[in-house]
VOGU-3710 file (C-alpha; in Angstrom, 3 decimals, decimal comma):
1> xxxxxxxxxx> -48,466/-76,896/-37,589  -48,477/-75,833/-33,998  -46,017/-73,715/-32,246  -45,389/-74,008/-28,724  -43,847/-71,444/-26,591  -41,039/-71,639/-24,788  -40,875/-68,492/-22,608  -37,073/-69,472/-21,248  -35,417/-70,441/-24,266  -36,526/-67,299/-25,904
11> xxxxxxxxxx> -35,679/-64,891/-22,881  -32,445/-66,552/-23,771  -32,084/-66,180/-27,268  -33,650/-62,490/-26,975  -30,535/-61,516/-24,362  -28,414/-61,005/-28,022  -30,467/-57,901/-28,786  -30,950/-56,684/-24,899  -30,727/-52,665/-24,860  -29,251/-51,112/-21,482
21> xxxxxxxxxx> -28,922/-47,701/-20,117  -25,501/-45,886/-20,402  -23,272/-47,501/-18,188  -20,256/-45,419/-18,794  -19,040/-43,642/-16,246  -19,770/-39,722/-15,755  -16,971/-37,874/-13,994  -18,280/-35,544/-11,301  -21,509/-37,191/-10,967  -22,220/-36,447/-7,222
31> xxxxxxxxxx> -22,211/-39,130/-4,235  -25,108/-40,359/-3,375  -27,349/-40,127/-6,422  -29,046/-43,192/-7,401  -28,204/-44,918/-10,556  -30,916/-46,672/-11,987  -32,288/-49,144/-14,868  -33,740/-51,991/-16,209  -33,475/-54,694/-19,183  -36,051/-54,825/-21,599
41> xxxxxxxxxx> -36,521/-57,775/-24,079  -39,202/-57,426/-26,921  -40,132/-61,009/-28,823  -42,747/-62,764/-30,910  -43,978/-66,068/-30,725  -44,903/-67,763/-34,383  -44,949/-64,042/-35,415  -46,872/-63,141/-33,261  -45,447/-60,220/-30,835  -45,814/-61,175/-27,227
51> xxxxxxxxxx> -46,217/-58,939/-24,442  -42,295/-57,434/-23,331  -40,609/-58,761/-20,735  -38,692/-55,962/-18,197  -36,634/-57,021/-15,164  -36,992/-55,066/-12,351  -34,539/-51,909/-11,388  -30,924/-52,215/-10,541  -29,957/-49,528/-8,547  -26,562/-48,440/-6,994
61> xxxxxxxxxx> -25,699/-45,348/-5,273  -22,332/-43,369/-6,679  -19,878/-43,475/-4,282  -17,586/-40,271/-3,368  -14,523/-39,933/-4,822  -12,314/-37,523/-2,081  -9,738/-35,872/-4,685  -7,911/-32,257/-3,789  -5,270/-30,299/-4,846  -3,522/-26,978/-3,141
71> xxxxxxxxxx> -1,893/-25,069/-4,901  0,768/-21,919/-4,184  -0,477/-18,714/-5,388  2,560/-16,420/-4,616  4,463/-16,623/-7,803  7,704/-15,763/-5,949  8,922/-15,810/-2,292  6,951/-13,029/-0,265  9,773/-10,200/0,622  8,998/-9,141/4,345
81> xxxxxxxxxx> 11,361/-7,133/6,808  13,061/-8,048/10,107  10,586/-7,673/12,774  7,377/-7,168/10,539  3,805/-8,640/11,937  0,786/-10,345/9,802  2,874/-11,788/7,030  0,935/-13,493/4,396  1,031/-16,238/2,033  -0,902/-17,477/-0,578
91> xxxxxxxxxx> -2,198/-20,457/-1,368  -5,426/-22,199/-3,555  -7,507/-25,124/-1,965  -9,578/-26,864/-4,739  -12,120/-29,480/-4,349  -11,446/-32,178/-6,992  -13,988/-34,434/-5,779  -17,182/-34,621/-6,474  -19,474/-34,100/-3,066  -19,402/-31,406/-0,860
101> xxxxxxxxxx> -16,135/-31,582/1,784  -14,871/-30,044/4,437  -10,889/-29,566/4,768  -8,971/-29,304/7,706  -6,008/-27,138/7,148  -2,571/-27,417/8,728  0,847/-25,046/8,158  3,879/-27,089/9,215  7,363/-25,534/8,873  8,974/-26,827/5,166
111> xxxxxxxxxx> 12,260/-29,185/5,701  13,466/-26,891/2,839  12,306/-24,167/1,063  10,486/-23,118/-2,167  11,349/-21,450/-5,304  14,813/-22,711/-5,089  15,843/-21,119/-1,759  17,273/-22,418/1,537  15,951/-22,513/4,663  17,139/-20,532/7,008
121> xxxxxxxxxx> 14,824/-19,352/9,711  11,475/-20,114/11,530  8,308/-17,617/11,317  6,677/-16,899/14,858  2,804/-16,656/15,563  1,870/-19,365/12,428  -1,699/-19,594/11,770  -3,891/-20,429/9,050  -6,954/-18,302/7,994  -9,646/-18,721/5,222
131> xxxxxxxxxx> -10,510/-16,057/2,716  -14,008/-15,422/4,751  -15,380/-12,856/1,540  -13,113/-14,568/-1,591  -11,352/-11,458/-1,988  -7,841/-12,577/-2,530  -6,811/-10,692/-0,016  -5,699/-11,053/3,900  -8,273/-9,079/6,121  -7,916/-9,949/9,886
141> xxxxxxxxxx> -11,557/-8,860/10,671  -13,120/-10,696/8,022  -10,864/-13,654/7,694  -11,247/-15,898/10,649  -12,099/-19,220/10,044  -9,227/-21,604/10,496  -10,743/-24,545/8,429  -12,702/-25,141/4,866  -16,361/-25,467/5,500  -18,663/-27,199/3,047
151> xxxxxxxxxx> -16,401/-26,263/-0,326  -18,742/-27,774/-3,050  -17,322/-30,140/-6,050  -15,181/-28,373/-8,550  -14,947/-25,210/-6,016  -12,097/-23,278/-4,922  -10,853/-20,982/-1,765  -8,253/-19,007/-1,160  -6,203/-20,111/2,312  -3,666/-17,639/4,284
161> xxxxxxxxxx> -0,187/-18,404/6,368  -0,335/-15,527/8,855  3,367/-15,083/10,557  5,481/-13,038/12,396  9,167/-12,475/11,374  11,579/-12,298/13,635  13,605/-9,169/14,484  16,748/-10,932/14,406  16,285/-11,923/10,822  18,872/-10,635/8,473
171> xxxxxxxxxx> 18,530/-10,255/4,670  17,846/-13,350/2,528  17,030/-15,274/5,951  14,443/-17,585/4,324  11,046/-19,084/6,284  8,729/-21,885/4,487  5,895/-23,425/4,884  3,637/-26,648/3,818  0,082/-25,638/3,523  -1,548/-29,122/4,061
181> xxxxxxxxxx> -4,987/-29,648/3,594  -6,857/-32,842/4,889  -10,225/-33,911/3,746  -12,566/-34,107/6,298  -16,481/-34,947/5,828  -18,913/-32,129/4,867  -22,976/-31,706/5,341  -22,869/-30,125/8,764  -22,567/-26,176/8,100  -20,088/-24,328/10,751
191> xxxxxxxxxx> -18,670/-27,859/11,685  -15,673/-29,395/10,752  -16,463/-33,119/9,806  -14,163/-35,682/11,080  -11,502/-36,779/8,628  -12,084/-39,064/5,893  -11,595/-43,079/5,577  -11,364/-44,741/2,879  -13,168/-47,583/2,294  -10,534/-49,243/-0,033
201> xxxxxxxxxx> -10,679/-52,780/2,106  -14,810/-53,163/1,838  -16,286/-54,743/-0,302  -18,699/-52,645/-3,184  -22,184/-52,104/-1,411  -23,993/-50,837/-3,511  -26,753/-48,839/-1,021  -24,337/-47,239/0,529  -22,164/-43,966/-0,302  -18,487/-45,071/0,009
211> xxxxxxxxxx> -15,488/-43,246/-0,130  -12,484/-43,577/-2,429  -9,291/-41,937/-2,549  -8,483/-40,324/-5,555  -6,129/-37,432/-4,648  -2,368/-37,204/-6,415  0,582/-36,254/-4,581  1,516/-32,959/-2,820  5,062/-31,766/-1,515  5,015/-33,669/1,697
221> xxxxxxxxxx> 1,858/-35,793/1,081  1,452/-39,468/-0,571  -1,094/-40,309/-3,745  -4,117/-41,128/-2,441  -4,154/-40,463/1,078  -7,287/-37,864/1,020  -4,447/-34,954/1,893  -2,315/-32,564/-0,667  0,169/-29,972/0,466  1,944/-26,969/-1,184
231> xxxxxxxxxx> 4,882/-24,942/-0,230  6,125/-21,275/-0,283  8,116/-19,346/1,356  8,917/-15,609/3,349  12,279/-13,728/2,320  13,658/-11,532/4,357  14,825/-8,271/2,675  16,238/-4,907/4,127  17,418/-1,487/3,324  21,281/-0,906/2,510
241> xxxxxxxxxx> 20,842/3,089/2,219  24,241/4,096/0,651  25,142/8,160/0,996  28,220/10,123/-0,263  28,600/13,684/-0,795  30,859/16,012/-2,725  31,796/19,727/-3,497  32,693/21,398/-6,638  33,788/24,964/-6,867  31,545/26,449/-9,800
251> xxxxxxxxxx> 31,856/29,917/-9,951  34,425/32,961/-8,428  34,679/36,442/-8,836  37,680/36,926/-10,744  37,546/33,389/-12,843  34,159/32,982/-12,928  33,605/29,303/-14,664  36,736/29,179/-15,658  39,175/27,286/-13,155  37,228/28,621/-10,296
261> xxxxxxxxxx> 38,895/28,792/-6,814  37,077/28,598/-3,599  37,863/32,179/-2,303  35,204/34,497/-0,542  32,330/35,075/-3,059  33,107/32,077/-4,933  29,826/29,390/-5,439  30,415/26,221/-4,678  27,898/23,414/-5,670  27,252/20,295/-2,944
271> xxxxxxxxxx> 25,964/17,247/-4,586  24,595/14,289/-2,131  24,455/10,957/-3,669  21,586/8,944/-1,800  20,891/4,934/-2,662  19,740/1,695/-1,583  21,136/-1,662/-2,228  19,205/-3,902/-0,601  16,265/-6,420/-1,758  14,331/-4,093/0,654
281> xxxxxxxxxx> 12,732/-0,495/0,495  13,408/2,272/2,782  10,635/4,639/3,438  10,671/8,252/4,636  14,165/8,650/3,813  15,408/12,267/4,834  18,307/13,967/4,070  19,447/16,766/6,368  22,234/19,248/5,816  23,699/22,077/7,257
291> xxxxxxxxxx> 24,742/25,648/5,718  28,384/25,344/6,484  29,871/28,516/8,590  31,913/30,668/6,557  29,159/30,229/3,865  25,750/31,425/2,680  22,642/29,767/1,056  22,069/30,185/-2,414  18,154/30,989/-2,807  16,879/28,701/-5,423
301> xxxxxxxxxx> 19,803/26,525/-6,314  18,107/22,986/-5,058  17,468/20,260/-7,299  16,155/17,432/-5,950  13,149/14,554/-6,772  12,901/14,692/-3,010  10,017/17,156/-0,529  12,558/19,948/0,029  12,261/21,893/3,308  14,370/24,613/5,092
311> xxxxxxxxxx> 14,674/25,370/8,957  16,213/28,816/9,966  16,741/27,713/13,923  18,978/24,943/13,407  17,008/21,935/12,276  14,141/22,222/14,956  11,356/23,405/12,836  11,323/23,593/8,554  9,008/25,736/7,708  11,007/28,595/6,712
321> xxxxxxxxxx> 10,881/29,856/3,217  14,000/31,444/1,778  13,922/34,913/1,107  17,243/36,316/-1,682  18,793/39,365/-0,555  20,217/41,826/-3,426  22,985/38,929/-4,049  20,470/35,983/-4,233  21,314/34,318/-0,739  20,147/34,219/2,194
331> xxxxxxxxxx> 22,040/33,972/5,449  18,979/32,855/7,666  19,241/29,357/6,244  20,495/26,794/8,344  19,855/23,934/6,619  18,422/22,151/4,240  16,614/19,271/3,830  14,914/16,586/0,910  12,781/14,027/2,105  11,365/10,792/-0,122
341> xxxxxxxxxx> 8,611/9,067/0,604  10,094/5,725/-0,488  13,413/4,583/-1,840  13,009/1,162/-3,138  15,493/-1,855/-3,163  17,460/-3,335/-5,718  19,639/-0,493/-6,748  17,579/3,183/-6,976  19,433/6,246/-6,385  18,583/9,789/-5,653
351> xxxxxxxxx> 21,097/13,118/-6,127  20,202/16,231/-4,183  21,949/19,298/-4,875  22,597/22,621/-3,410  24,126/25,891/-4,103  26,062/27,775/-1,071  28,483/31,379/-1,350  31,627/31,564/0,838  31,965/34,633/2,628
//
């Protein structure tokens, strides 16, 4: 018996065992690499194998998918005082997509504010800086570039508000702003591209690297839009130094301790009470006080967290050190101070005392 081939009717029949490449899908597979491959079909003619058949390559070219997010780093609102320059918040600029981009970056003053605060006030002197050395941190010198040049797939930079605060601000005056960052094309170093379209309303071409939004929503921004935006927000804090001071007679020479009164050689004890209310700290806080006519310093009888100092001319100089005379005063004190370096917010206190002998 003869057998006669039939070339079509067995490419046919031999599509029901055609292997493929992979086809599925590879999430950050960069734009612009070609994706290749071809059918094979292997069959045999009266048992005989034949020679296989292979179609020739289908290529396409992966298109880039634009997809960012920005995120705040601050993890509360940054405290600042009235009047205070170079302000900075914090915010994250990741690259979600999977080609190269660059971002153009935008701060716009927040309709409200974050972290649950109101808006109250508007920062002067906005701009927006990139961290030039990924430090974390704002340097003026070294940060300086006011867009995101050539941030690779699955990369991240760190992106600065720099502001001003007024010096009419008051305490818990809030300021906000949107960090807004636009994707913009990439592949020209120390140029920002122009910003991305999307090619949603062209047809699939399959030699040619098209662009696809694939970006969620941000704060002010809309899903898929090639944009995403964050917030945060400047609070204003400030000092409330509170001070109150006392006297206690401790000592006299006929009662001693006991129900002292303040006659002449009697000790009496002054006790300052220092603190600071406010959100804000208070730095190089000093107390001053003055030896009291009628009265006499008792050598050694400060106590006091604070840099203690003592002027014999009135407050004009302080660096006199106290020298007891056979009764443990000295009369060339004038006064007496206790500086500290920094007095923070939210309640801290300080209590000076001193010692003085009425004459």
């Amino acid at each position: 018996m003869k057998y006669s081939a039939r070339p079509l009717v067995l490419l046919a029949l031999g599509a029901l065992v055609l292997l493929t490449a992979s086809t599925a899908f590879a999430v950050g597979t960069p734009s612009g690499t070609t994706v290749s491959n071809s059918a094979t079909v292997d069959y045999a003619v009266g048992g005989v194998a034949q020679a296989p058949i292979t179609t020739v390559p289908v290529t396409f070219l992966v298109d880039n998918r634009i997809d960012l997010t920005v995120a705040t780093v601050d993890a509360g609102p940054v405290t600042v005082l009235p009047g205070s320059t170079l302000r900075v918040l914090t915010y994250q600029v990741q690259n979600d997509g999977n080609e190269v981009q660059d971002f153009r970056l935008q701060a716009l003053d927040a309709a409200a504010a974050a972290f649950g605060l109101t808006e109250t006030i508007d920062a002067l002197n906005v701009n927006v800086f990139v961290d030039g050395n990924g430090n974390g941190t704002y340097e003026p010198a070294a940060d300086t570039a006011t867009y995101i040049d050539e941030l690779a797939a699955d990369a991240n930079v760190v992106v600065f508000v720099v502001a001003d605060i007024p010096g009419t601000a008051v305490i818990d005056d809030v300021a906000s702003y949107d960090l807004l960052a636009i994707a913009a094309t990439g592949a020209t170093p120390a140029a920002l591209g122009v910003d991305a379209a999307e090619d949603s309303g062209v047809a699939d071409d399959p030699n040619t690297v098209q662009i696809v939004f694939g970006d969620g929503a941000g704060i002010i921004d809309a899903v898929t839009d090639g944009q995403f935006s964050s917030r945060d927000s400047y609070r204003v804090a400030n000092a409330n130094v509170t001070l109150a001071k006392s006297s206690l007679v401790v000592e006299d020479p006929f009662n001693g301790v006991a129900n002292p009164k303040a006659i002449p050689g009697a000790r009496v004890t002054y006790t300052i009470d220092l603190g600071n209310t406010g959100t804000g700290d208070a730095d190089n806080v000093a107390i001053v006080d003055a030896i009291p006519a009628n009265t006499v310093f008792r050598v050694g009888s400060v106590v006091s967290n604070g840099t203690v100092a003592y002027s014999d001319d009135g407050g004009l100089t302080w660096a006199y050190v106290p020298v007891a005379d056979a009764n443990g005063n000295d009369a060339t004190v004038t006064h007496v101070r206790a500086t500290f370096a920094l007095l923070a917010g939210g309640g801290t206190t300080e209590q000076t005392t001193f010692d003085v002998v009425i004459q």
